[in-house]
Structures are given as C-alpha cells and as structure tokens.
N, C-alpha and C positions, 0 to 999 in steps of 0.2 A: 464403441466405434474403434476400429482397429485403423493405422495410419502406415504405411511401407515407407515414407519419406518425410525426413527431418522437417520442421518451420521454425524461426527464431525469432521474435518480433522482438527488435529494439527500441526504446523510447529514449532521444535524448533531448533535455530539455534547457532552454537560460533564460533564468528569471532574474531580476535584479529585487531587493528586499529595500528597504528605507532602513534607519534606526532603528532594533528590533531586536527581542530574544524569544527567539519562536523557541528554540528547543535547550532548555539549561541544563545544567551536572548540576548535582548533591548540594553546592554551594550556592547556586541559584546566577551561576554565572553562562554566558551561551559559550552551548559547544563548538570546541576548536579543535585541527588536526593539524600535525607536520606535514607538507605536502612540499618535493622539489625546494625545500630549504628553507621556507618561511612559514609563519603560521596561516590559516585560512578559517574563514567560518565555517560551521558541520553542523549540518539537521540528521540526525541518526535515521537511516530505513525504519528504524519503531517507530518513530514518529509519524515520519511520514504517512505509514502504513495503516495506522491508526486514522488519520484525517482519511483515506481512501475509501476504510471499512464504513466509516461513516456518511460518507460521498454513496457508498453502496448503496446503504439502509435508505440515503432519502431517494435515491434515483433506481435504484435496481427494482428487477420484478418480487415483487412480493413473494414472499417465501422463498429469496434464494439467498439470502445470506445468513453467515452462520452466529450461534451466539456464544460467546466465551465468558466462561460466569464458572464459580464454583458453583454456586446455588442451581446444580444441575439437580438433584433429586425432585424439588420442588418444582422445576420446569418442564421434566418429564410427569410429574403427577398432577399437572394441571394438564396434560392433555390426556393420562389415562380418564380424570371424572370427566373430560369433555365425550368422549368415546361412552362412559359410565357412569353416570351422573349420578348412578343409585349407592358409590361407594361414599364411603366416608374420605373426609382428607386425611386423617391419619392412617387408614388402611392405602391410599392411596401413596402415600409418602411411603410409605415400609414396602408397598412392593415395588415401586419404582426403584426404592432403593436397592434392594433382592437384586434386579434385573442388571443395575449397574455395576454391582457389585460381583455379580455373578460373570460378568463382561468382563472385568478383571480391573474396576477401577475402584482404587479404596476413598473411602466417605467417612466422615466421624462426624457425627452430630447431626448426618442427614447434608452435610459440605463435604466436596470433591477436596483433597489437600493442597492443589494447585487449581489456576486456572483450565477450565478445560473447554476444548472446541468443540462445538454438536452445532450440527446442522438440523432445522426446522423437519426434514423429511426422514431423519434418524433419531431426533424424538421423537416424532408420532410413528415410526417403527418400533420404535422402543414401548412406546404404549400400548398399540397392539397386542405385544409380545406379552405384555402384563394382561392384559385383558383375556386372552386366550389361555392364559396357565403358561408360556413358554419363558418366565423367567427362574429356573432350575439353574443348578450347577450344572447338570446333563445336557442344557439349551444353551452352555456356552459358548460353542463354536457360531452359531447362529445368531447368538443373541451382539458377535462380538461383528460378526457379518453384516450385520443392521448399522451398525456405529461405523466399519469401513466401506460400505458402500452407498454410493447417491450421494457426495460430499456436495453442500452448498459451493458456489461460485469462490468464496476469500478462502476456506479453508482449503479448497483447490489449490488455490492462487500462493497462499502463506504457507500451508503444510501445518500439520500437527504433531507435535512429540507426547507423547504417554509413557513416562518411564518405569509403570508398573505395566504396561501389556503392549509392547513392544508391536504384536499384531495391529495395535490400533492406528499407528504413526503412520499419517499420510504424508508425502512426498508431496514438497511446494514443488509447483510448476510456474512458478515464479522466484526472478531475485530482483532485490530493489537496494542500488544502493547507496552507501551515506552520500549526499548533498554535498558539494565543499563549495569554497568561493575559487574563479579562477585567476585569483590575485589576491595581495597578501592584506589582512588584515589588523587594525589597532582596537584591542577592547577599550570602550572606552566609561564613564560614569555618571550618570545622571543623578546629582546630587535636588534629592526633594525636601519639603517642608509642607504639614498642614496643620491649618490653622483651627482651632477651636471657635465654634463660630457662641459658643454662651462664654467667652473669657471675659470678665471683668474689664470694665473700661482703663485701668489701674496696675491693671496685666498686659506683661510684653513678652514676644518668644512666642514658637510655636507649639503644636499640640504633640506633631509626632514630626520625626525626622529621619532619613536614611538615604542611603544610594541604590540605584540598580545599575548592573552593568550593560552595557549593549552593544551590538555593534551594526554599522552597513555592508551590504556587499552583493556580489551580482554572484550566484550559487549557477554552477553544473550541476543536474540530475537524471539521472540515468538508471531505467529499470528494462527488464527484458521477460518475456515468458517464451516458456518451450511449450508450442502452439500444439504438437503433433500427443506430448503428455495429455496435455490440459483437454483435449479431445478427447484421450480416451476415456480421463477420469469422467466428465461432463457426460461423453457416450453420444452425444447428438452433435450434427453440425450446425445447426441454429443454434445450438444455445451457444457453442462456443465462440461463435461467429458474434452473435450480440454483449456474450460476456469479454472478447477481448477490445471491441469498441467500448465498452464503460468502462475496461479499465483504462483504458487511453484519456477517457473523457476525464476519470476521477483524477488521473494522473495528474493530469495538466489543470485541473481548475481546483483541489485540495487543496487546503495549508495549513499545518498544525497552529494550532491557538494559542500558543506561550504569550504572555502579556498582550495579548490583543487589544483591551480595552486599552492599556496605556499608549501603546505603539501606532495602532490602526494599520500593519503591514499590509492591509488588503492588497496586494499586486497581482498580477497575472502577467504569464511568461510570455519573453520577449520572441522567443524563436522555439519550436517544435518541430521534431525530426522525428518519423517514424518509419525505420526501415523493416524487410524481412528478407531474411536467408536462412540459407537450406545447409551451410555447413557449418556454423557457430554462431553465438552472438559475439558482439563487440561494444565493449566500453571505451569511449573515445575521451576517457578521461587525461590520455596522456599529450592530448592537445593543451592542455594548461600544467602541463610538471613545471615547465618555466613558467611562473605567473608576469601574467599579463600588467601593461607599466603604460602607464596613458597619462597623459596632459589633462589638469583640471577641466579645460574645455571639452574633452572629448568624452570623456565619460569608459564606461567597461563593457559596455551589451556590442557593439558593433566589433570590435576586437576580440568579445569572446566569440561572437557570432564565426566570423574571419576564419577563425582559429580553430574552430569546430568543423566549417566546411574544409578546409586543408586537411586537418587529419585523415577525415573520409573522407580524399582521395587518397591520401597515404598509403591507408587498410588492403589494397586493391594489391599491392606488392607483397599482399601474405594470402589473405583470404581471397573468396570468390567475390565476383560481382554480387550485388542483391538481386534477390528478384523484385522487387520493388521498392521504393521509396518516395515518399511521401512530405513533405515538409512546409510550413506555415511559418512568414515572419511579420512582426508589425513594423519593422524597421523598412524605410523606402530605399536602403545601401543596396547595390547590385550584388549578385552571388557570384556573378559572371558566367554562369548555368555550371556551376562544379557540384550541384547538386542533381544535373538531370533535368531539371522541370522547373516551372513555374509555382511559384508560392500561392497556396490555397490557401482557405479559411477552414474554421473547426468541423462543420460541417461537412463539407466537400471532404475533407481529410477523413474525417471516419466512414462515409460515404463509398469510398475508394477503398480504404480499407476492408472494410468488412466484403467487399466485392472479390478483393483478390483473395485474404483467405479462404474465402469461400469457395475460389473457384481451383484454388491448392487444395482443397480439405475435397473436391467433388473428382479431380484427377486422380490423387491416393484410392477414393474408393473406402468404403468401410468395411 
C-alpha cells in the first residue's frame, strides 16, 4: 500500500500510580529521571512496550504478533514437521537451521546469539523454503526476503535490529516514550519483616527482613506512530486501521508488572488524548519541565490535566492544526473546549478513530 501524504498519530496520556515499583534499575530500586530541575519517576519505553506486546498476544488477531526468542531454530522446525511430519526432529532442526543461517543469521548450539524478532508468517515462510529445498547459500536473497517481508503488527510497530545482516533491520513505525511523573518526586522505603509461622514458642524475631523502595506519582506518557509507514509495511488498510486502534487500546489499558503482587498498582488513566497530523508528531511533554506544585487537598491529575490542554494550544504557534482529535477524561473539571470537542469514552474514542484514518488512508489512495 503506497501513501502520497504524511499521518502521525499521537497518544498522550496521565495516569496517576499508588505506591509502587513497576519498573526498577540493577539495585531494584524504581526508575527516576532529572527533568526541569528536580527528580521524577520513569517507566522506561522497555517496559512499557513489553506490557503492550503482551496486550497484543491476548487481544490481537491471532497470528499477528510477533515472537522474539533466540530459540528461533526450534520454532521455525516445528512448523517445517507441521508442513512435514514424515521428517524427523533432528533433520528438521539442521535444516531450519541451514535456512537461518543461510539468511545471514548466526546460531550456535541450534540458538540465535541475541534475541531475535520473527514474525508467525516468516516462519512458516521460512518452513516452506525448507520443505521445497530453497534453503542454499544460493537462496539467500530470498530466503532473507521471507524474514523482511509480511512483518507481524509489534515488529512493525517496535522495528528490529540484526547486526549480522543489516538487510533484515526493520524500521519501527512507532516511538514510545519514557513515562516521567509531572512533578517532582521522594523515593521512599518500605521497611518488611516475616514471620516463621513453625518458630518455637521460645523463639522471638523474625524469619526474614528487608526494605523495598517505592515511590507515588501521577506519570505523563506519550507514544506516536507514523501511520502512513506503518501502511506500507502492513500493505492493507484494514489491517492498519485495526492495528492502530489496539495499539491505542494496549496503550492506554497496559501496565508493566514490577512488584505487582506487593503494590496492587492496578490503575487506569485519568485522561486520554489522541490526536493526528499530517506534518510531525508532538510530544507535549514540555507542559510539565516546570513540575507541577499543588496543595495536599488537591491532588496532581487535574493540574496535569490543565497543563496538558494549555500546551496544546501552545503547539499551534509552531506546528499545523490537527486534523483530528480525539480525547476521553474521567475527571468532571471543565476543559473550557481548548480541546475542540467533547469528552468520549474508550469505545467511541477508538470508534472515531479508526474512522478517520481510514478515511485519510482512502483519500491517499494505494
């Protein structure tokens, strides 16, 4: 599907968290960033991104998301004996392997040396290719043509790097980026103790003891795709059209699992902004470089809310209008319409959405 004219879809989002270490550094403490002079809380795009791919897996159409495993030989040779069932699994393992290898990706032990990204419809390409005889050295350009085209929906979305075959690297049509709080935050320490429940009645003191760190905070997040890429890779308009409302869906209902069971952070976001334009995207994170300073009573979500619609009107002194926009809050505070329109639900929101790209992906023309 060829596209003559740009789309950008932005997500921006504020959620507030509880007590909580959804995403920690090496020391097991949650990540933080310098931001406008103070420290804030940060959930890394890994993370996040992770929680989405698996939003994917439960919600997306089957067979369109991708799998990233080194145990790629093994995965491509359970679908050559599905195709073959009269092969053996070691003959199947050796030519799967051939085929990968001949692709230009190195294996030891029958494992990829990195993780690596395959899509469902370029391993059973790749099976094929085995079944047919077409894994050679001489079937290389082809074999490597199977692995760069028909990309699952995330590897679309995330991109893949291959740093022994350069040809394979797909370009993310998607960025997602880190998380921060829009105001400044204090780590702080949950000093625990547990008890031995067989300790001698004779016996005082706990079993085991230790601290974690945590903290609260109300997080900006903000991801975007380049609609008009992400077309071409997909090649259809329904599929793009359905895969940019799930990623909106995953966006907004995901959450990385860091101490979950301790914390229960179950939240979901306070306010949802989804715009599209046709001459850049925009990250409206610089509505919070001054963080946000509010009275115990009043809380952070309505001030970051505030604070988000001002900046986009801000944006309008540099960039174009949007061509649409889209936006859902669970707060009953006024916007005073600097948003354009009326607050929807998730439905109606994706609803709307996939209408307008739709009807931008039907004007370009394929």
């Amino acid at each position: 599907m060829m596209t003559k004219k740009r789309l950008y879809m932005d997500v921006h989002v504020i959620q507030t968290l509880p007590p909580s270490n959804i995403n920690r550094d090496d020391t097991g403490s949650p990540k933080t960033a310098q931001y406008g002079g103070v420290r804030r809380a940060r959930v890394s795009s890994q993370a996040w991104k992770r929680s989405m791919r698996q939003y994917f897996n439960q919600q997306g159409a089957e067979g369109n998301v991708g799998i990233r495993t080194k145990d790629i030989v093994n995965y491509v040779a359970t679908k050559v004996r599905t195709l073959n069932p009269d092969l053996s699994q070691d003959v199947a393992i050796a030519e799967a392997e051939k085929a990968i290898n001949n692709a230009g990706i190195t294996t030891k032990e029958h494992m990829a040396k990195a993780l690596f990204f395959l899509g469902n419809r370029q391993a059973e390409g790749l099976a094929r290719a085995v079944v047919s005889g077409k894994n050679e050295k001489e079937d290389r350009k082809e074999l490597q043509q199977i692995i760069a085209n028909n990309p699952e929906i995330d590897i679309a979305l995330f991109g893949r790097m291959v740093a022994d075959a350069p040809e394979l690297n797909t370009d993310a049509s998607c960025q997602v980026a880190h998380a921060i709080s829009t105001h400044a935050i204090q780590t702080e320490f949950d000093y625990f103790t547990a008890m031995d429940d067989l300790l001698a009645e004779d016996q005082t003191g706990a079993g085991m003891l230790g601290n974690i760190e945590y903290n609260s905070s109300t997080l900006y997040r903000y991801a975007n795709i380049s609609v008009h890429n992400f077309a071409v890779q997909l090649g259809e308009k329904e599929a793009t059209v359905a895969a940019c409302k799930l990623f909106v869906e995953a966006f907004v209902n995901s959450l990385p699992t860091g101490k979950e069971n301790t914390f229960a952070h179950q939240t979901i976001p306070s306010f949802v902004m989804v715009t599209l334009r046709e001459d850049r995207p925009v990250n409206l994170v610089s509505a919070f470089e001054k963080p946000v300073r509010t009275s115990d009573e009043n809380g952070y979500i309505d001030m970051s809310i505030d604070r988000l619609a001002d900046e986009y009107i801000k944006t309008e002194k540099i960039v174009l209008q949007p061509e649409a926009n889209f936006y859902l809050k669970l707060s009953e505070k006024s916007l005073d319409n600097r948003l354009g329109r009326e607050s929807i639900n998730l439905s109606e929101l994706l609803s709307q959405l996939g209408e307008a790209i739709s009807s931008h992906l039907e004007e370009v023309g394929e």
